[in-house]
Each structure stands twice: as structure tokens, then as C-alpha cells.
C-alpha positions in Angstrom: 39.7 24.9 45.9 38.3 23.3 42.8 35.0 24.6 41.1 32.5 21.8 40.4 33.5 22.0 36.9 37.3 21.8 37.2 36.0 18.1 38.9 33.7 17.2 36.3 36.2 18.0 33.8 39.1 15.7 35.7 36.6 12.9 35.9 35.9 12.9 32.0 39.7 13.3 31.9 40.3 9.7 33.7 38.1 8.2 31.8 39.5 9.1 28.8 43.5 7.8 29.8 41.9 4.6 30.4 40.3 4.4 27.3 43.8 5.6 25.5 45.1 2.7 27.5 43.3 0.4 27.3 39.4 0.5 25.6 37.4 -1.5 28.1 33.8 -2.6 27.5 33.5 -1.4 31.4 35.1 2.0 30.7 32.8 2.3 27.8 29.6 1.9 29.8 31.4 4.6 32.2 31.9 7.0 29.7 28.7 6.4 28.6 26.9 7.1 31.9 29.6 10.1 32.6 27.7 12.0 29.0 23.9 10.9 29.9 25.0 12.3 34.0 26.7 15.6 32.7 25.5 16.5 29.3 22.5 19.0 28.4 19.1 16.9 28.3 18.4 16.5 24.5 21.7 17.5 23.4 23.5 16.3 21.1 25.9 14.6 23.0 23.1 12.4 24.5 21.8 12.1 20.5 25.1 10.5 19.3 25.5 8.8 21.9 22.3 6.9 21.6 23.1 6.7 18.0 26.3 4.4 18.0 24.5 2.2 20.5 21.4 2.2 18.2 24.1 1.4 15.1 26.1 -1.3 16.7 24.3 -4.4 15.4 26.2 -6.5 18.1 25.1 -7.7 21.1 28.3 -6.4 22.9 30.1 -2.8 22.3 32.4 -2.6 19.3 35.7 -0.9 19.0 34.2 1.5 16.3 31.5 2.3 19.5 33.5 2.4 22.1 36.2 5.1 20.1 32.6 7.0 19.1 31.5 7.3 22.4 35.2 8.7 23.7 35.1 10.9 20.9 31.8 12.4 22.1 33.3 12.7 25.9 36.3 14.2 24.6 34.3 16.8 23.1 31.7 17.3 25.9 35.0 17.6 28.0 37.0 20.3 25.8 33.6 22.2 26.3 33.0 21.9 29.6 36.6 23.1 30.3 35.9 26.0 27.6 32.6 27.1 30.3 30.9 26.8 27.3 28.1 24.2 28.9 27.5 27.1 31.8 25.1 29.5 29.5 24.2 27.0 26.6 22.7 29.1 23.6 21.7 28.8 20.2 25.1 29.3 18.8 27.4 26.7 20.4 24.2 24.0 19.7 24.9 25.3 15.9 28.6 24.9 16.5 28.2 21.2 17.6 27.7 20.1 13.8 31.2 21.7 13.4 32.7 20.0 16.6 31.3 16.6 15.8 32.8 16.9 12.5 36.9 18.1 13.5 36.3 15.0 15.9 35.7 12.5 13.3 38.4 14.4 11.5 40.8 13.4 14.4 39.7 10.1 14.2 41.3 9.3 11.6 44.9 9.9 12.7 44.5 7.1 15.7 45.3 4.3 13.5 43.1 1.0 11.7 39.7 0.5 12.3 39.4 4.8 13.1 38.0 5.4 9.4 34.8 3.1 10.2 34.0 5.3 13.9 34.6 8.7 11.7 32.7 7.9 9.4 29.9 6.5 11.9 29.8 10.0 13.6 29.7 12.1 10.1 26.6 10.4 9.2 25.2 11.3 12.7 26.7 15.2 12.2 24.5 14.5 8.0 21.2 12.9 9.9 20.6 15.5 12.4 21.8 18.4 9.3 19.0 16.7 7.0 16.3 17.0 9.8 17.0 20.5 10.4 16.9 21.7 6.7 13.5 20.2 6.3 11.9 21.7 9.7 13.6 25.0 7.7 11.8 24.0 4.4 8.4 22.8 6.1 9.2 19.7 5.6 7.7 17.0 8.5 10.9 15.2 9.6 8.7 12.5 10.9 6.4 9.6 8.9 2.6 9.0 9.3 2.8 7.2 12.2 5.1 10.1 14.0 8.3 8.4 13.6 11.5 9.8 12.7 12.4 9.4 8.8 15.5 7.7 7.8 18.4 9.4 6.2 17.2 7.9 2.9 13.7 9.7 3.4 15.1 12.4 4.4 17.1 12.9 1.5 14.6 12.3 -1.0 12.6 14.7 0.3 15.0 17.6 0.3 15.6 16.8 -3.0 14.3 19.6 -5.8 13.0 21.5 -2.3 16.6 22.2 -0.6 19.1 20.9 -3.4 19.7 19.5 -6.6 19.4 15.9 -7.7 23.4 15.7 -7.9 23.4 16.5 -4.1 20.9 14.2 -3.3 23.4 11.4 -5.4 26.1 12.6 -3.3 24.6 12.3 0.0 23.5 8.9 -0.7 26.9 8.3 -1.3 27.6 9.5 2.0 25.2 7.3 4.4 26.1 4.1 2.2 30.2 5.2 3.5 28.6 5.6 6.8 26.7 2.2 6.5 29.7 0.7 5.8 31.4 2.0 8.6 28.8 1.3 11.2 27.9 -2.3 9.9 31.8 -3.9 8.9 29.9 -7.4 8.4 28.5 -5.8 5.0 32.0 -6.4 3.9 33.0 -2.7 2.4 36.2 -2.0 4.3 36.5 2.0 4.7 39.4 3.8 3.7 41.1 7.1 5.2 40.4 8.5 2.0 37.2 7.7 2.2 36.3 9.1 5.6 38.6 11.9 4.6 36.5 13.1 1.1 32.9 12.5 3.2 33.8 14.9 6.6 35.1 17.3 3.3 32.2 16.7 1.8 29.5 17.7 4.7 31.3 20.4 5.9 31.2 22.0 2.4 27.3 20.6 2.2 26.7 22.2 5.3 28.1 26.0 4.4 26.3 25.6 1.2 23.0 24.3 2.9 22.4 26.1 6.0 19.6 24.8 8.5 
């Protein structure tokens, strides 16, 4: 007889040979519902999620946020069928940074037009690393009126608190790639190589910088 989660897990998985098939807008709002029914409240499956939708500057899904959001169901499936989602603890939430990031990795073998959705969830993996290292340095990741900073903000103050000013050059670097990638009508095509030397990048940034 099948546990819950061996059905949960199958569900994810039909969604996901559709989407391999063929990436239907209507899949896409599928997939998206299947993360916000199954994932952790506040996680950070739910976070990214709500991030490429929040990105996509169109007033229908994209390709680049469509592959996203099956990049984020992919993941929340490999964990499910791990049991990893039955005891959630502080160590796997640190270890999504890390899972977020070999996604976006993978990304980039699928083909054109994969560079622009790694990068995309990178900068998410960068954003949420940047407001954790200034809750860590007593740093208010929020403004004056209790919204959340932007990654520019965010950066410049870290800088001379957290890191030097040559970080703070590079990771600029990194969320104008990631601009690039989540808005193509700016004009800056993104290149493998690209997407490539930024995942590189944060994961090294990351080790370095611990939050």
C-alpha cells in the first residue's frame, strides 16, 4: 500500500513529465499550487516561488518562470522522497541555499534560454544569503517603513560590516547578471558562462560568509 508520501511524491512526479513535455502555462499554475499545497509554510520553496512570479514583469508566465518554478518542484520532490520534509530542522533549511544552487547549476545543461532561469534562482539563493548575514551582524533587513530592503541595500550595508568593498563590487555584479536574466527586455542576453562563474561565485561567497 502507498504511504501518503510515496503519492505526494508521484503527483509532483506527473507534473514534472508534463512540463519535460511540454511547458504549459496550465501546468505551470499546477505546479505552482502543488509547492504552496505541499511545502513547509514560510519555506523557502514557497519564497522562490513567490519570487519568480514577483520577477516576471509580464502579464502572462514566461519560459524562464515556468522552468524556475519546475526547478523548485523538482527539488521539493527529491526531498520529499529523501523523508527529509517529515522532521524539518535547522540543518536541511541551511542546506536549501546549497540545493537551490546545484538546481540552477542543472539548469544550465537543458538548453537556450536555461542561463536566464539559473541565474533568476541564484539571485534568490544571494537575496535570502544577504538578509541572513545582516540579522547575523545586527543589521535590520527591513527600511523605515518595515519593508524588506533590496538586494542593492542590502549589499551596501554589509559592506565594511560583513565584507570588503571588492565583495560588495562583485555581488553587484551578480544581481545586475540576475537582472538580466529575470528582465530579457533590458537587452543583456546571458551566457552559460555567465550563469556558470555567478552559481561559482555564491557558493564560494557563501563558505566564506556564513549566515
Amino acid at each position: 500500500m502507498k504511504t501518503a508520501k510515496d503519492q505526494i511524491v508521484e503527483q509532483m512526479e506527473e507534473l514534472l513529465k508534463v512540463h519535460s513535455k511540454k511547458g504549459t502555462i496550465e501546468n505551470r499554475y499546477r505546479m505552482a499550487a502543488t509547492i504552496e499545497r505541499f511545502a513547509p509554510k514560510g519555506s523557502q520553496y514557497i519564497k522562490e516561488v513567490e519570487r519568480a512570479i514577483r520577477d516576471n514583469n509580464m502579464p502572462w508566465p514566461t519560459p524562464t518562470e515556468i522552468n524556475i518554478i519546475a526547478s523548485i518542484l523538482t527539488a521539493l520532490k527529491d526531498d520529499y522522497a529523501a523523508g527529509y520534509l517529515e522532521n524539518i530542522s535547522e540543518k536541511i533549511r541551511r542546506e536549501m541555499s546549497r540545493d537551490f544552487l546545484d538546481m540552477a547549476e542543472q539548469l544550465l545543461d537543458e538548453g537556450p534560454g536555461y542561463p536566464e532561469a539559473a541565474v533568476v534562482l541564484a539571485g534568490g539563493v544571494l537575496e535570502e544569503h544577504l538578509i541572513n548575514l545582516c540579522m547575523k551582524n545586527g543589521i535590520n533587513p527591513r527600511n523605515d517603513r518595515g519593508k524588506p530592503k533590496g538586494a542593492y541595500r542590502l549589499n551596501d550595508d554589509l559592506k565594511d560590516k560583513a565584507y570588503s568593498e571588492a565583495v560588495h563590487r562583485e555581488i553587484q555584479g551578480w544581481w545586475e547578471t540576475r537582472k538580466d536574466g529575470a528582465h530579457p527586455s533590458r537587452g543583456n542576453k546571458v551566457t552559460k558562462r555567465q550563469a556558470e562563474r555567478m552559481i561559482d561565485g555564491i557558493r564560494e561567497f557563501m563558505k566564506e560568509h556564513p549566515a
